[in-house]
C-alpha positions in Angstrom: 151.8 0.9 68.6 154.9 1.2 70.5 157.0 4.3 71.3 156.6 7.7 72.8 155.0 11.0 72.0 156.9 13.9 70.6 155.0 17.5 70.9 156.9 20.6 69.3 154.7 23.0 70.5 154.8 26.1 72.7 154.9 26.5 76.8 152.7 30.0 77.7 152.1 31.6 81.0 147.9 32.1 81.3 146.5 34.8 83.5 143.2 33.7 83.4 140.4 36.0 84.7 136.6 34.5 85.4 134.4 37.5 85.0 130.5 37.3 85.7 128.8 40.0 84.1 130.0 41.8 81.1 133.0 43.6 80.7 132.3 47.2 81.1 134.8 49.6 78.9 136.7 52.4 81.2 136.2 51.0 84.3 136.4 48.0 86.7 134.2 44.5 86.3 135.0 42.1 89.0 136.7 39.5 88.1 138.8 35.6 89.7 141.9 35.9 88.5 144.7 33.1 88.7 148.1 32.4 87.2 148.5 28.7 85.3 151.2 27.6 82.9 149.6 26.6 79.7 150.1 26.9 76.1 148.5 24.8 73.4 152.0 22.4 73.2 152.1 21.9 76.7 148.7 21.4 77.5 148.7 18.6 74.9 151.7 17.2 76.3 150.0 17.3 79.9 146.9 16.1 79.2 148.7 12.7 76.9 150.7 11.7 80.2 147.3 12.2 82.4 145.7 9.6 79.8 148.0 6.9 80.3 150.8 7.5 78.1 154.0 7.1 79.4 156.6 8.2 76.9 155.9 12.4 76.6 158.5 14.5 75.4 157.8 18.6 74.9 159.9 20.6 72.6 159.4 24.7 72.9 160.7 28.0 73.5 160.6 29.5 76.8 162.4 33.0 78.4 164.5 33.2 81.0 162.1 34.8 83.4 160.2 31.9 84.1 162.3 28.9 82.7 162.4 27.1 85.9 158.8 27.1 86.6 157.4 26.0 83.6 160.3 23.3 83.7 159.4 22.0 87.6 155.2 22.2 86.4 156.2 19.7 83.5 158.2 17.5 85.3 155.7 17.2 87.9 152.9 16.5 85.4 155.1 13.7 83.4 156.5 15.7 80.8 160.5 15.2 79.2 161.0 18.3 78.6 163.2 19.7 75.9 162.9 23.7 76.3 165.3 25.8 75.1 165.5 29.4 77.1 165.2 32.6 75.3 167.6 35.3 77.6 166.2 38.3 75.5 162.2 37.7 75.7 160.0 36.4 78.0 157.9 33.6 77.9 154.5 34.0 76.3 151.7 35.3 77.8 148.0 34.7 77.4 145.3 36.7 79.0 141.7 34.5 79.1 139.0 36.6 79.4 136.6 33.3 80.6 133.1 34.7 80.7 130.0 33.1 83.0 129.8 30.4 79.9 132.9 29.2 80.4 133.7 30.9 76.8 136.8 32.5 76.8 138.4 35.6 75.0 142.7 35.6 74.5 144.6 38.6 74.3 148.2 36.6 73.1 151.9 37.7 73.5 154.0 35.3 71.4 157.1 36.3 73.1 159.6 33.6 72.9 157.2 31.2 71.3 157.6 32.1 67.6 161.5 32.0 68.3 161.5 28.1 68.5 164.6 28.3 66.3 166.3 25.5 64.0 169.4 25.4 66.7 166.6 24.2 69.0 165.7 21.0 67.1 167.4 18.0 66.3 166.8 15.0 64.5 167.3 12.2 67.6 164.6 14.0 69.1 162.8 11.8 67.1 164.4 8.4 68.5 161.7 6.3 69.9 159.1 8.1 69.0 155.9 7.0 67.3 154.1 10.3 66.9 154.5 13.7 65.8 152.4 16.3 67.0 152.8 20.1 65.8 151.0 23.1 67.3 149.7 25.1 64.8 150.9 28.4 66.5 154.8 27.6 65.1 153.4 28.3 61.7 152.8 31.8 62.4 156.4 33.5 62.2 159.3 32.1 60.2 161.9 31.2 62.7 159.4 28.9 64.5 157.7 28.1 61.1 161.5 26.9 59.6 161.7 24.9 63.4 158.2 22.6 62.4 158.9 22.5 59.3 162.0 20.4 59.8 160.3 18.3 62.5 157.9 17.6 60.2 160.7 16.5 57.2 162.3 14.6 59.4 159.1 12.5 60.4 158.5 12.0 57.2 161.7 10.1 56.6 161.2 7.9 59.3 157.2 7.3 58.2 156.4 8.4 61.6 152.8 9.8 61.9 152.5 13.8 62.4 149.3 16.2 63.4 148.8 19.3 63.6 146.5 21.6 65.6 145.5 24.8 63.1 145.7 26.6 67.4 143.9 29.8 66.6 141.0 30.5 63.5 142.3 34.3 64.3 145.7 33.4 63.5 145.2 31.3 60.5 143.3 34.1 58.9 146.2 36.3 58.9 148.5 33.4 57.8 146.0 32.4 54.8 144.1 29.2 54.0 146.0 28.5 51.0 149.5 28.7 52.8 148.4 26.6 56.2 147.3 24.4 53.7 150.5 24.1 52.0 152.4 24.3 54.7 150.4 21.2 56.5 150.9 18.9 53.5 153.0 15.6 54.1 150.5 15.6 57.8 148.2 12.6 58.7 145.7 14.0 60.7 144.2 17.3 61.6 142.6 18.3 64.2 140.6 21.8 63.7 137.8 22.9 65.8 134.9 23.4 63.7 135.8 27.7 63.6 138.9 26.4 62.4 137.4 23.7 59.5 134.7 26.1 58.3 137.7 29.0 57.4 140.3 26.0 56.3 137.0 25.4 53.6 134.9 27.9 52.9 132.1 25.7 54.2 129.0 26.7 56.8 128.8 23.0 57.9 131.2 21.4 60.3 130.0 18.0 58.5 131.0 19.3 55.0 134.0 20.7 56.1 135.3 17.7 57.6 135.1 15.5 54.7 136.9 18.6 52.5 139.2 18.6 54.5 139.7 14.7 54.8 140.7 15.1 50.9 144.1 16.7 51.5 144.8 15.1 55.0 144.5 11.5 55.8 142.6 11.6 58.8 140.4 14.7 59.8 138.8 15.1 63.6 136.6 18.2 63.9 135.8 18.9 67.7 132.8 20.4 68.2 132.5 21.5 72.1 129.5 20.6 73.5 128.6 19.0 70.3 131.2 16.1 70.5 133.3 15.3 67.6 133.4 14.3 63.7 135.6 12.1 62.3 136.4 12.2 58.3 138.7 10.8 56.2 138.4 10.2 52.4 136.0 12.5 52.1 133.2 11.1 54.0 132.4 11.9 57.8 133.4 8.6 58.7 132.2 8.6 62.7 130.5 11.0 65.3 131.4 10.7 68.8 129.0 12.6 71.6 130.5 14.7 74.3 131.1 13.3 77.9 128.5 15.1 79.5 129.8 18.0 81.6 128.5 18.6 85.5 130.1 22.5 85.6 131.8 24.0 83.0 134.2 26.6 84.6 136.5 27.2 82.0 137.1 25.9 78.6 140.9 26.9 78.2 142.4 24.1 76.7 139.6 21.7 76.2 140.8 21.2 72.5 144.4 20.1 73.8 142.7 18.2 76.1 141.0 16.0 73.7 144.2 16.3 71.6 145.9 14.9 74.2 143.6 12.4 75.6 142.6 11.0 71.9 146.7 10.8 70.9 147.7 8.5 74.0 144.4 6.5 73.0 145.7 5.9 69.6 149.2 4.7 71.1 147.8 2.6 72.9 146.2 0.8 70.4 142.7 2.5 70.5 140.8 2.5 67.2 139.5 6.1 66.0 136.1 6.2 67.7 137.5 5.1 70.7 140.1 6.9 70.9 137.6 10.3 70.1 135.8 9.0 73.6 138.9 9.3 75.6 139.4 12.6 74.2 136.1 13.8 74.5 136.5 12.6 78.6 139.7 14.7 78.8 138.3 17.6 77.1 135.3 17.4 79.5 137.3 17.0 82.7 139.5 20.0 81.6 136.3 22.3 81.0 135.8 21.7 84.9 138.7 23.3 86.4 140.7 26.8 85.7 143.2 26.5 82.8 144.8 24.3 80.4 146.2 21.9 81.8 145.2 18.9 84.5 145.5 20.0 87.7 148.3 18.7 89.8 148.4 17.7 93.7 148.4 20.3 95.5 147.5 22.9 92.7 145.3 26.2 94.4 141.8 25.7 93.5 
């Protein structure tokens, strides 16, 4: 397959805190603490370029505040970036509480995120591309919702392929099954984790919920964690992939873009679908071993 990867998605600022006993209510717990640019978008976006694909282009929504950063830590990492800056909010911000698991707790600002606007988007964003990916976080506020919605139209048009990350089980609840649903149709491939596939059916199995949900989309790929990852479509579980084993896990911000990442520039490339599950399961398991969402770069603190 030839031609580049589009991500409308969302750039966030991640003040990640490591914490090794339990948090303690009214008073201190010690605690790492370290500054990262993420966000789900991004992190894909990232992690794509890091496995060998060399057309990456990043649509989002980012404030004035820290614009320039988050433009110089794309660039650096392989990104095009197309951000539009906000002048009246910041960028958002995610707080990770990352526990001595590596499981990790957000506390979200949207801030400029969900204000991914219509003005922001056009149609030759598309030229030369040959894949669609949507963060599921744009579908939780109108403006940003309208924004995906028309990426997702125009995709359509040109019978270029589109997935979407559901981004947050939390969020989705509040949003409603039935309208993500709805909202999703006209997508190839979906990429839940399996908190996300269990509410998106109603079903206790990660299996079963899979092949559910491989009746409305195309292609289905559940990511399990530790647990690897299904693959479904047509209503059967159609593969399982195992998890690249894992030395440390330090923090597991981002593993699912990882593996969204990592599995996407596969596919590009030509990978079929279990293969292409592999090298997502090795980026999601390299990206469990360092702080934050995205690869690190040269130079980066440890």
């Amino acid at each position: 397959m030839t031609g580049g990867l589009l991500v409308v998605g969302d750039v966030v600022t991640d003040v990640v805190a490591r914490h090794g006993s339990a948090l303690v209510h009214g008073t201190d717990t010690a605690a790492r603490i370290w500054t990262r640019a993420g966000g789900a978008g991004a992190n894909v976006a990232c992690w794509a370029v890091r496995s060998g694909c060399p057309d990456v282009r990043l649509v989002a929504r980012v404030g004035a505040d820290s614009a320039d950063w988050h433009r110089d830590l794309l660039r650096r990492a392989g990104v095009r970036e197309l951000l539009a800056v906000d002048d009246e909010v910041p960028t958002a911000t995610v707080v990770a509480l990352v526990d001595r698991s590596a499981e990790r707790t957000f506390l979200t600002d949207s801030g400029a995120v969900l204000r991914l606007s219509p003005d922001d988007w056009s149609p030759s964003m598309l030229d030369g591309i040959a894949h669609l990916h949507l963060s599921g976080y744009l579908l939780f506020a109108g403006t940003s919702r309208a924004t995906a919605l028309l990426a997702l139209r125009e995709a359509g048009r040109r019978d270029i392929p589109v997935s979407i990350d559901p981004a947050s089980a939390g969020f989705l609840a509040e949003l409603g099954v039935d309208r993500f649903l709805a909202l999703t149709e006209g997508a190839d491939l979906l990429l839940p984790n399996a908190d996300e596939a269990k509410l998106l059916t109603g079903l206790p199995d990660p299996a079963d919920a899979a092949a559910k949900l491989s009746l409305l989309v195309r292609q289905v790929v559940v990511t399990l964690g530790g647990g690897g990852v299904l693959l479904a479509s047509a209503g059967s579980v159609t593969a399982r992939v195992a998890a690249e084993p894992v030395s440390v896990a330090v923090d597991s911000t981002g593993a699912g873009d990882a593996f969204t990442g990592g599995f996407l520039a596969a596919r590009l490339a030509g990978a079929d679908d279990a293969t292409a599950a592999a090298a997502g399961c090795r980026a999601g398991a390299e990206a469990v071993m360092s702080v934050g969402g995205r690869p690190p770069l040269p130079g980066d603190p440890p």
